[in-house]
C-alpha positions as CSV (number, residue, x, y, z in Angstrom):
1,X,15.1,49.7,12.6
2,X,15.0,46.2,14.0
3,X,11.9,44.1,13.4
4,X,12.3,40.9,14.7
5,X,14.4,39.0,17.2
6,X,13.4,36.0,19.0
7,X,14.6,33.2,16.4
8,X,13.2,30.4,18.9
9,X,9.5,32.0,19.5
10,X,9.4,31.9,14.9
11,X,10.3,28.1,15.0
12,X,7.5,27.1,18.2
13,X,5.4,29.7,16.3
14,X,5.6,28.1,13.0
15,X,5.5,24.3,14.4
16,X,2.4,25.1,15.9
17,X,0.9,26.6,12.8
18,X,1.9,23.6,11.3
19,X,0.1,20.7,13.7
20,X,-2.8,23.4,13.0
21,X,-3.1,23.1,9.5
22,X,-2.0,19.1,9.4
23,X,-6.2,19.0,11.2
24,X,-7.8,21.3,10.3
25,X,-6.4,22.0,5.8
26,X,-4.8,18.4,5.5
27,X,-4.5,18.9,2.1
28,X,-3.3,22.2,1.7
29,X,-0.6,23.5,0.6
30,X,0.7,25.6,3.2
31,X,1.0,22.0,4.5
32,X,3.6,21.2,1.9
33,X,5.6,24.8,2.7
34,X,5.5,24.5,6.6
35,X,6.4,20.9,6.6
36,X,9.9,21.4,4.3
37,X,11.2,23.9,7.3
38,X,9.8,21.8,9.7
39,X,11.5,18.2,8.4
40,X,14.4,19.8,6.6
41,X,16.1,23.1,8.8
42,X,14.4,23.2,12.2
43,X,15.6,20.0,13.9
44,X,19.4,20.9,12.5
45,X,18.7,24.5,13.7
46,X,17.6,24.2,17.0
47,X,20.5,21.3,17.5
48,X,23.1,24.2,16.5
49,X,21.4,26.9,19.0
50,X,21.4,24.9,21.6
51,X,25.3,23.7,20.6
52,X,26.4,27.4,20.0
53,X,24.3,30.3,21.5
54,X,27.0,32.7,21.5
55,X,26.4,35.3,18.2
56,X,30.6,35.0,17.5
57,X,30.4,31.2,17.8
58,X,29.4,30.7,13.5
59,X,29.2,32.9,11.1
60,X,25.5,32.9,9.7
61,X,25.8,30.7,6.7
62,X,27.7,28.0,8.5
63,X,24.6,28.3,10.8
64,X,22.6,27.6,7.6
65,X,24.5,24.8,5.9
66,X,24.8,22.8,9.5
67,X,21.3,23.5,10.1
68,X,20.3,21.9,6.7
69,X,22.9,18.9,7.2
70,X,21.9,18.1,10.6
71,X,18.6,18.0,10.0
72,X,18.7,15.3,7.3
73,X,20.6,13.7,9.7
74,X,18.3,13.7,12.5
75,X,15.3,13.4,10.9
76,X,16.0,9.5,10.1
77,X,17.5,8.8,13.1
78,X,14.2,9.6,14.7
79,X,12.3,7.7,12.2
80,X,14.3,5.0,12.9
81,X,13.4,5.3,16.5
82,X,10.1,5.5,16.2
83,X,10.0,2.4,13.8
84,X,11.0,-0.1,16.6
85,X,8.3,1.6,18.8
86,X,4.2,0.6,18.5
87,X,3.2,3.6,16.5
88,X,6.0,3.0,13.9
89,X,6.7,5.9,11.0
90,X,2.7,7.4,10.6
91,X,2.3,11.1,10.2
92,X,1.3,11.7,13.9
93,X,4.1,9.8,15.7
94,X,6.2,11.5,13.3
95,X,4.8,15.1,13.6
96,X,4.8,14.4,17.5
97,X,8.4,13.1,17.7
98,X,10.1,15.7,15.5
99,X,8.0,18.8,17.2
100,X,9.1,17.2,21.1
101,X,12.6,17.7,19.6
102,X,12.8,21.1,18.2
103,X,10.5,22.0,21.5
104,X,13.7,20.3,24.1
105,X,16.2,22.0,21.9
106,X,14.6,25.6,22.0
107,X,14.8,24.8,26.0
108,X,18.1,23.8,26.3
109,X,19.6,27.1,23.9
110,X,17.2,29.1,26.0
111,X,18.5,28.0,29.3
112,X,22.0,28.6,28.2
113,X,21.6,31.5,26.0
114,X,20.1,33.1,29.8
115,X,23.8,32.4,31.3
116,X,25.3,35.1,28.5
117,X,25.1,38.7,28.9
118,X,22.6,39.9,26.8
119,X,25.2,41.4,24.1
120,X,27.1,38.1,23.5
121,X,23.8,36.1,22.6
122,X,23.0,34.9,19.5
123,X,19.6,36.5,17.9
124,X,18.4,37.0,14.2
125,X,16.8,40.6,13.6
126,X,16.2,42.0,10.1
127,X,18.1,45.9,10.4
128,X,16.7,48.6,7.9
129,X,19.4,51.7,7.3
130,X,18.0,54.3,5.2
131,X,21.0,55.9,4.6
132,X,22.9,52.9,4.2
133,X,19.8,52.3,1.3
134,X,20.8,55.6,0.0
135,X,24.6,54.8,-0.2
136,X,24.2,51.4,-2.3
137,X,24.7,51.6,-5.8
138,X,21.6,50.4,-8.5
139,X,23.4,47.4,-9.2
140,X,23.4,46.1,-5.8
141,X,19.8,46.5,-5.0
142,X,18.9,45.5,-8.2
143,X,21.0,42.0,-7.7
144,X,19.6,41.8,-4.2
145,X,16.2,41.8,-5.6
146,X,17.1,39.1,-8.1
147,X,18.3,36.7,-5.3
148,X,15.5,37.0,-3.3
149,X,13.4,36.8,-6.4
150,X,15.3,33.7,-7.5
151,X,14.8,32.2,-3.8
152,X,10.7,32.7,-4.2
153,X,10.4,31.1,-7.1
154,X,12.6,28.2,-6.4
155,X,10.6,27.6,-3.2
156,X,7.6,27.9,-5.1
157,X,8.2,25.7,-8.1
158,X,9.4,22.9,-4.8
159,X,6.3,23.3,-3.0
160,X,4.5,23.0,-6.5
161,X,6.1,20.0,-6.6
162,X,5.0,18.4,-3.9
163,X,1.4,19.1,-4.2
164,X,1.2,17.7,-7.5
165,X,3.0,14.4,-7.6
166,X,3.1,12.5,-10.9
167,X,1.0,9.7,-11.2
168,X,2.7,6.6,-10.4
169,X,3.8,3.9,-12.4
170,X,0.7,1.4,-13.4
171,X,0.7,-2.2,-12.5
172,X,-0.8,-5.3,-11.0
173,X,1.3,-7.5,-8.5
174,X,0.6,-11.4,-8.9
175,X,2.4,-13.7,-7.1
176,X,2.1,-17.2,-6.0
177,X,2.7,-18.6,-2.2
178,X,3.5,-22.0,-0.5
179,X,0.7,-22.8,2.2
180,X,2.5,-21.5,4.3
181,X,2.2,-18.1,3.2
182,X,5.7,-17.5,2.3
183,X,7.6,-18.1,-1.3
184,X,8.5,-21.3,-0.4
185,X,7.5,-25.0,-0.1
186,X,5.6,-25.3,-3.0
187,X,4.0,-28.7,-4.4
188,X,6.7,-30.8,-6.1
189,X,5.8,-34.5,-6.2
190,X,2.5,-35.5,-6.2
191,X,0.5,-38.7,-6.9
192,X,-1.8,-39.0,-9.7
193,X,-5.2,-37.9,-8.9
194,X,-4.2,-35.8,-5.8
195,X,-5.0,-31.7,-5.5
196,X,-2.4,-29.4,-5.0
197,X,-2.6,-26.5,-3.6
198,X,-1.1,-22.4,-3.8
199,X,-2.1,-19.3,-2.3
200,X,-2.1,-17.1,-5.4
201,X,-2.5,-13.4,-4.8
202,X,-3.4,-10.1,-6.6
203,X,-2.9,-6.2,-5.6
204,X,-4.7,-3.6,-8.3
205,X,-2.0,-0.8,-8.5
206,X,-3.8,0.3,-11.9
207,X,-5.6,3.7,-10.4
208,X,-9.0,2.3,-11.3
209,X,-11.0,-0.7,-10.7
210,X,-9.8,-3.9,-12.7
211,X,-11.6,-7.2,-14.0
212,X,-9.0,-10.0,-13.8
213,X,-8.7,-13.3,-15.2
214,X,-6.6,-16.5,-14.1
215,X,-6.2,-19.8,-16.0
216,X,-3.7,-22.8,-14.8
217,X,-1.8,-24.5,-17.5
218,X,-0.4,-28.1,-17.0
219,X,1.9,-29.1,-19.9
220,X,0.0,-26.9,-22.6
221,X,-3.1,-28.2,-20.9
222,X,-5.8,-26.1,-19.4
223,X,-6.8,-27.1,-15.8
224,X,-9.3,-24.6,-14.2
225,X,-10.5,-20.8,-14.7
226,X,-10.5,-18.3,-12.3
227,X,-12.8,-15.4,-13.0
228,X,-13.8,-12.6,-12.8
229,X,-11.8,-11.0,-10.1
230,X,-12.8,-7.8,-9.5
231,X,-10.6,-5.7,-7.7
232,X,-10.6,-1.3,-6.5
233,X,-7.7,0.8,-7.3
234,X,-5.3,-0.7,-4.4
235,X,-7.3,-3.6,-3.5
236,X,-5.9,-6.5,-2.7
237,X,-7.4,-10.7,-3.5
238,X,-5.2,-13.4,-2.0
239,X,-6.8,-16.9,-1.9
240,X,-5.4,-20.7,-2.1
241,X,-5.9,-22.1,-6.0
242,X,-5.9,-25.7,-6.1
243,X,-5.0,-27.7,-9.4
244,X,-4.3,-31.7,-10.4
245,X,-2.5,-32.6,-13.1
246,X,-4.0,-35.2,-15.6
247,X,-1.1,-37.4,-16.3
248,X,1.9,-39.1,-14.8
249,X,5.6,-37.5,-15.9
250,X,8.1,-35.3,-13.8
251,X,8.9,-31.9,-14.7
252,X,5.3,-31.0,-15.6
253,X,5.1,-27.1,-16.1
254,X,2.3,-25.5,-13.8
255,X,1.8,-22.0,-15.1
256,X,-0.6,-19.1,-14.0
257,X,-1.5,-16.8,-17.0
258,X,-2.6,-13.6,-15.8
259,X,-5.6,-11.5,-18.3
260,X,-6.1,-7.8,-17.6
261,X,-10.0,-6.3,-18.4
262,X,-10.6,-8.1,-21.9
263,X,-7.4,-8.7,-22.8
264,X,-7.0,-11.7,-25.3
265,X,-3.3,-12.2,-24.1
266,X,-1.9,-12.6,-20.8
267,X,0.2,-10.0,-19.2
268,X,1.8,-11.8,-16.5
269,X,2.5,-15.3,-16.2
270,X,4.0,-17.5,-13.5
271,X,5.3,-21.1,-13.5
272,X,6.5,-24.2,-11.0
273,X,7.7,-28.0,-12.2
274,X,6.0,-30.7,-10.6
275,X,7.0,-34.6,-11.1
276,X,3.6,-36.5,-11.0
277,X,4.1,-40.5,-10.0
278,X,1.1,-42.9,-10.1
């Protein structure tokens, strides 16, 4: 008994379940399950279909295995693609691009699986043989049931996975900038009395809201204060931080100390020489 055919009408089927559930249950996580298909075997599949649509051209598991490598070959290619375009790598343009894909390929293996007579096609059906059942020893069906058992679970413990990421790595970025806004031309000779200037900046990458502290350091001597900064998990502070040094001397040593909450030591700290001339 034959209960399914149309391997093309499964992949459109699915893709469109897919988009479905990406607006309507974004964070579910049949989401996780259709997207892994959709990323990972479709793209390769349909690429294959539409490259061999005769049933005697590949043995199924080649289809399988050039389905899977093909697909994380096109996949970035398109990525790529899209990166050089306006929209650049987002979830939609990416959802969009890969689904235009699979649909072009299901009509170019269409089109040229309707030149071949009918028998000579290629099609996926799922056969069920009673007496064939009845002829297969206990051992087979029992190791049958293991594989696909074994094939559940390790799709389920992926898809478990995905949903629930580990939390990131903790940390705050500090940096300082030129004028400019690039890490180059800082101050290096000034005149006694002038202001220099940095852009100093500061991205929270703690998972919770941060109080930070700043103080400049000119050869062991404390210039200015900059607090508080409070910033949101993620939130980024980027402003220019002027300092003058006090006395005449080259390679003076500017450094930023960085204090986290109430923290009585610094946890990041960041230097430039200066050479001060009156």
């Amino acid at each position: 008994m034959k209960i399914f055919k149309n391997d093309l009408l499964l992949i459109i089927t699915l893709t469109a379940l897919l988009a479905a559930v990406i607006l309507l249950l974004p964070d579910s996580v049949l989401r996780a399950a259709l997207g892994l298909p959709f990323l990972l075997f479709f793209p390769g599949y349909t690429v294959i279909a539409a490259i061999f649509p005769k049933k005697d051209d590949l043995a199924g598991i080649e289809r399988v295995a050039l389905s899977l490598g093909l697909s994380i070959a096109v996949v970035p290619l398109l990525g790529l693609a899209l990166n050089y375009t306006p929209w650049g790598i987002r979830l939609y343009p990416v959802l969009i691009t890969v689904t235009l894909f699979i649909l072009a390929m299901c009509i170019i293996t269409w089109a040229r699986r309707r030149r071949l007579p009918a028998e000579k096609r290629f099609t996926i059906y799922i056969e069920f043989n009673r007496a064939d059942q009845k002829g297969s020893s206990k051992l087979d069906t029992a190791l049958t049931l293991i594989l696909a058992l074994a094939i559940l679970a390790a799709v389920g413990a992926l898809i478990y996975v995905i949903s629930t990421p580990k939390e990131g790595e903790k940390f705050t970025e500090f940096y300082i900038l030129g004028l400019g806004g690039k890490a180059v031309d800082y101050p290096r000779e000034l005149v006694l009395g002038e202001n220099a200037s940095v852009i100093m900046g500061l991205v929270n990458h703690e998972s919770s809201e941060m109080t930070y502290r700043v103080d400049t350091i000119i050869d062991d001597v404390k210039d200015k204060e900059i607090a508080p900064i409070l910033l949101a998990d993620k939130q980024k502070w980027e402003q220019a931080v002027t300092f003058s040094p006090a006395k005449t001397g080259d390679n003076q040593k500017v450094e930023f100390w960085l204090y986290k909450g109430g923290e009585a030591n610094p946890s990041q700290e960041l230097y430039l020489w200066i050479d001060v001339k009156e």
